[in-house]
GUDO-877187 format. One record per residue (C-alpha): residue in three letters; x, y, z. Coordinates in steps of 0.1 Angstrom, whole numbers, plus 5000, padded with zeros to 4 digits. Example, Ala and Ser with C-alpha at 12.3 -4.5 7.8 and 13.67 -1.06 7.14 Angstrom:
ALA512349555078SER513749895071
This chain:
UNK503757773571UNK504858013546UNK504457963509UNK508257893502UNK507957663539UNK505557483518UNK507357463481UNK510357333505UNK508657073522UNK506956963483UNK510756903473UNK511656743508UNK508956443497UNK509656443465UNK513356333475UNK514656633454UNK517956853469UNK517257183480UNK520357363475UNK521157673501UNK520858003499UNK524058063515UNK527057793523UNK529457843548UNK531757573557UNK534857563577UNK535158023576UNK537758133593UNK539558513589UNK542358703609UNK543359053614UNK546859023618UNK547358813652UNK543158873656UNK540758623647UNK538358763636UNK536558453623UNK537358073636UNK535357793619UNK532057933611UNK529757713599UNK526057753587UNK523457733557UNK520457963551UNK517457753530UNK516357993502UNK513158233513UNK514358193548UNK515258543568UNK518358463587UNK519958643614UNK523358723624UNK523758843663UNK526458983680UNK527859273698UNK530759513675UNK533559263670UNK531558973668UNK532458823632UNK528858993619UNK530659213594UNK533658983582UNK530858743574UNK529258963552UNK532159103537UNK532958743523UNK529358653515UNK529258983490UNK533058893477UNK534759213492UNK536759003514UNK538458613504UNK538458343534UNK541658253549UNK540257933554UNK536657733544UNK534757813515UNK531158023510UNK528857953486UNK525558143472UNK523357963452UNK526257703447UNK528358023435UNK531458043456UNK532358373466UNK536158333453UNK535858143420UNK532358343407UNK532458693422UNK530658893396UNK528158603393UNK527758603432UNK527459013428UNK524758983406UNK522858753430UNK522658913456UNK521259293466UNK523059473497UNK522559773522UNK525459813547UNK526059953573UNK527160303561UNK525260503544UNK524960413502UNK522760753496UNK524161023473UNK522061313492UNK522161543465UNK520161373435UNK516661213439UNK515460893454UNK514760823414UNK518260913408UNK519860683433UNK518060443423UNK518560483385UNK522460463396UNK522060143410UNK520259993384UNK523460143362UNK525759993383UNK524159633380UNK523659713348UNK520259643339UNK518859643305UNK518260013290UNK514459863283UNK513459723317UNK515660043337UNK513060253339UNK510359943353UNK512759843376UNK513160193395UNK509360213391UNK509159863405UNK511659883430UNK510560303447UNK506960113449UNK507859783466UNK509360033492UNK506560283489UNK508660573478UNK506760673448UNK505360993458UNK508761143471UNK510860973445UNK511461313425UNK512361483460UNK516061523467UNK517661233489UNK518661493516UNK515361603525UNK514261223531UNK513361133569UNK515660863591UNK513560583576UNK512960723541UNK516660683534UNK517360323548UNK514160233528UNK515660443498UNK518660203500UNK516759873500UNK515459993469UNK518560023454UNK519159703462UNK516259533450UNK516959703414UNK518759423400UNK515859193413UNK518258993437UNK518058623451UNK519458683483UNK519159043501UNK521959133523UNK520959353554UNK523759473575UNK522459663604UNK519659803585UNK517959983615UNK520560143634UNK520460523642UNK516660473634UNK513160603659UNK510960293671UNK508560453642UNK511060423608UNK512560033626UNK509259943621UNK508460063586UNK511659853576UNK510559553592UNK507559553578UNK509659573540UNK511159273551UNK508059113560UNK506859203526UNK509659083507UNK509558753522UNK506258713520UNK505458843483UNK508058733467UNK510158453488UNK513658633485UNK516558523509UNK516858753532UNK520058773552UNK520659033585UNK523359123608UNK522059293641UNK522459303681UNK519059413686UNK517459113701UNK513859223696UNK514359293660UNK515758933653UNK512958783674UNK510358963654UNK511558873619UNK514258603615UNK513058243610UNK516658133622UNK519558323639UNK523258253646UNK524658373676UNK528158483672UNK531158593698UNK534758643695UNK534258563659UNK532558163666UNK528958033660UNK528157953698UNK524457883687UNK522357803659UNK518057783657UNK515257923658UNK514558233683UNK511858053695UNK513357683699UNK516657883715UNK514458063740UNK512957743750UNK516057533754UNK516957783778UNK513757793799UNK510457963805UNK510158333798UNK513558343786UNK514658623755UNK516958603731UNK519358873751UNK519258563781UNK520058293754UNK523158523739UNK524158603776UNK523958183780UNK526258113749UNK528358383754UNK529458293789UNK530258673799UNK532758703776UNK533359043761UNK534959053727UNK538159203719UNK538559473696UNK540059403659UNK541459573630UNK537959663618UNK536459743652UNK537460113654UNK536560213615UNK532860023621UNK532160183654UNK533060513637UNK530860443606UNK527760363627UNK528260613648UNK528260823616UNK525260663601UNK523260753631UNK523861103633UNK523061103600UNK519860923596UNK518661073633
């Protein structure tokens, strides 16, 4: 059992509440006549690494976008730390850390520059700034090429680059959305090592959206399989794969849930595909 497994099971006996990471109750979102999300409901315990599956048009992304306040629910509520994402945005913002999907990299100033931006943005104290970069490049292992220019940083180098701009403002919860696409078998493994790290040293939240099956199998203590914008299932990879049967994989327990369905496009299937798409010529 992990160290925050531990602390959680200490509070479990002592009859104290652990309140959630992350809250969602009741979401539901629509793109004009699309629904994009329809009662999504789920918690994430803090220092868990949770996974969000799903092909393009799944829900992943609308999720997200509500979690880190860019988006309001139509219906339901989310929560972060008992923040909810309507009522407390700038307090939710400064919560949580996030790298999406498209690239957050200004390639023309330094890996210390981009992160010195960030830490601007969140706006950490003038006194600790220059700790926190230091901090933040080392917990990534970017020290040595943080006075290099960002465009001359490899595939992994970059997504790593823009984990440590998250991690700046020393977030609760850290918001991965797709953070491995466009990436060789080499640099995937580099960042799920990070994550590893992160949960391990320091027993941050760590939230992911992917349809790489292996990559949720290999880090995510619980996942949520989502389609057509519902939550057809909810566990861990390794409980799912049993209920299913022996020798089964996560891609035969989403193929189960999912029943064969393909999901429709919506309003923000065309401008993500084009994104990633862009993201991976540009970190390949």
């Amino acid at each position: 059992m992990s160290r925050d497994g531990a602390a959680r099971g200490r509070l479990a006996a002592a009859g104290e509440a652990v309140q959630p990471a992350v809250d969602c109750r009741g979401l539901g979102y629509r793109f004009g006549q699309v629904v994009a999300l329809d009662d999504v409901t789920f918690t994430i315990t803090p220092g868990e690494v949770f996974g969000l599956l799903g092909p393009n048009g799944a829900g992943k992304t609308t999720t997200i976008r509500i979690l880190t306040t860019l988006l309001k629910p139509a219906t339901g509520s989310a929560g972060v730390f008992g923040l909810d994402t309507v009522r407390a945005r700038m307090r939710v913002r400064q919560a949580i850390g996030h790298v999406p999907q498209q690239l957050s990299v200004d390639a023309s100033l330094t890996g210390w520059e981009n992160v010195w931006l960030f830490a601007r943005l969140f706006d950490v104290p003038r006194r600790e700034r220059k700790a926190r970069i230091e901090q933040a490049l080392a917990t990534m292992e970017l020290t040595e090429v943080a006075g290099r220019l960002a465009s001359t940083y490899s595939g992994g180098m970059v997504r790593r680059l823009e984990m440590a701009q998250a991690l700046v403002n020393r977030p609760r919860l850290l918001i991965l959305d797709e953070p491995t696409i466009g990436l060789d078998p080499m640099a995937r493994a580099s960042v799920w090592a990070r994550v590893r790290e992160l949960r391990d040293d320091s027993g941050m939240t760590v939230l992911l959206t992917t349809h790489y099956m292996e990559e949720a199998d290999a880090l995510c203590d619980r996942v949520g399989l989502m389609q057509r914008g519902r939550l057809r299932a909810l566990g861990s990879p390794a409980a799912l794969k049993a209920a299913l049967g022996p020798g089964a994989t996560l891609e035969d327990v989403f193929r189960h849930h999912a029943a064969g369905e393909l999901a429709d496009g919506d309003k923000e299937d065309f401008r993500d595909v084009r994104a990633t798409r862009r993201t991976a010529r540009r970190l390949g």
